[in-house]
C-alpha positions in Angstrom: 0.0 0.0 0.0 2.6 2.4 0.8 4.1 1.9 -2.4 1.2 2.2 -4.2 0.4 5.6 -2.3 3.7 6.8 -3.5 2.9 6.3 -6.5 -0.2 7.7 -7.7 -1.7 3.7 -7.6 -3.9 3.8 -4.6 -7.1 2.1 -6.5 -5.1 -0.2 -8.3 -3.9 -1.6 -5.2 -6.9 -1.5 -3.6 -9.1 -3.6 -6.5 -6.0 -6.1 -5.9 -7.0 -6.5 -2.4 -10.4 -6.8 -3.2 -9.8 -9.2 -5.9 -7.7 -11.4 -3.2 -10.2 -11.0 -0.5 -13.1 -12.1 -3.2 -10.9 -15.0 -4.3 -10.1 -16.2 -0.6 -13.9 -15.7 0.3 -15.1 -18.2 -3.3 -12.1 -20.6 -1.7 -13.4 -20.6 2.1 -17.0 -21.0 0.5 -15.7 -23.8 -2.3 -14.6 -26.3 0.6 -17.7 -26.7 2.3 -19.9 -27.2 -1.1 -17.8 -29.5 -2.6 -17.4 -31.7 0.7 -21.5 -31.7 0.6 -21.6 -32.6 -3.3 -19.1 -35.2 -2.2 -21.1 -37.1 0.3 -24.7 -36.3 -1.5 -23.6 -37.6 -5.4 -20.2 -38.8 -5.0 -20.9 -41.5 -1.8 -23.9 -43.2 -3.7 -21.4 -44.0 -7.0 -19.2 -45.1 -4.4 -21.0 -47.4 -3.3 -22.7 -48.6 -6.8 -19.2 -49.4 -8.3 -17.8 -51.4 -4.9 -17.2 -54.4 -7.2 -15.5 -52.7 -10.1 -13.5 -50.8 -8.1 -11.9 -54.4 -6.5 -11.4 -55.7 -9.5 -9.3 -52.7 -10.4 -7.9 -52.4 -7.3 -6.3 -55.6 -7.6 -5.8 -55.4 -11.1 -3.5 -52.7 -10.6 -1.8 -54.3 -7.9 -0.8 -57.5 -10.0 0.1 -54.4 -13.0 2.2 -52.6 -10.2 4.0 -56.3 -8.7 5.2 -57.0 -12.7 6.5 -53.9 -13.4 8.4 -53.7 -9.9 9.8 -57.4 -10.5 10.4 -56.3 -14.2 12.4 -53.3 -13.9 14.2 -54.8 -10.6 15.0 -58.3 -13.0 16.0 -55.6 -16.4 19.8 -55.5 -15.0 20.2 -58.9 -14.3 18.3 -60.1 -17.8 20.8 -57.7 -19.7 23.5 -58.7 -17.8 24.7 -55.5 -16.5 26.8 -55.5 -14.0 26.8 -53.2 -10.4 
């Protein structure tokens, strides 16, 4: 502000501050809508999809294991020596 004043850029620096107080105001108000959207759509899919959700859960666990064992067995396969 005091550099602003100095300046000749009072309202400038005041519609800044507004801007920032209207933009941590939407944020505060943001949280609490999306955590009720959340539990009021979200939760039901949630619990629709329980099954396909497993099967990808382990799906990607066996897809993570192979590529861990596979990139751990690359040196030894190629021969390269640490």
């Amino acid at each position: 502000m005091t550099y602003a004043l100095a300046h000749g850029t009072i309202q400038w620096c005041l519609l800044l501050s507004t801007l920032f107080a209207a933009g941590m105001t939407f944020t505060v108000a943001l949280f609490p809508l999306t955590a009720v959207f959340a539990r009021t759509w979200l939760l039901p899919l949630i619990l629709r999809t329980e099954m396909i959700r497993n099967r990808l859960a382990v799906g990607l666990v066996t897809f993570a294991a192979i590529t861990v064992i596979g990139l751990g067995g690359w040196p030894l396969m190629m021969g390269v020596n640490g």
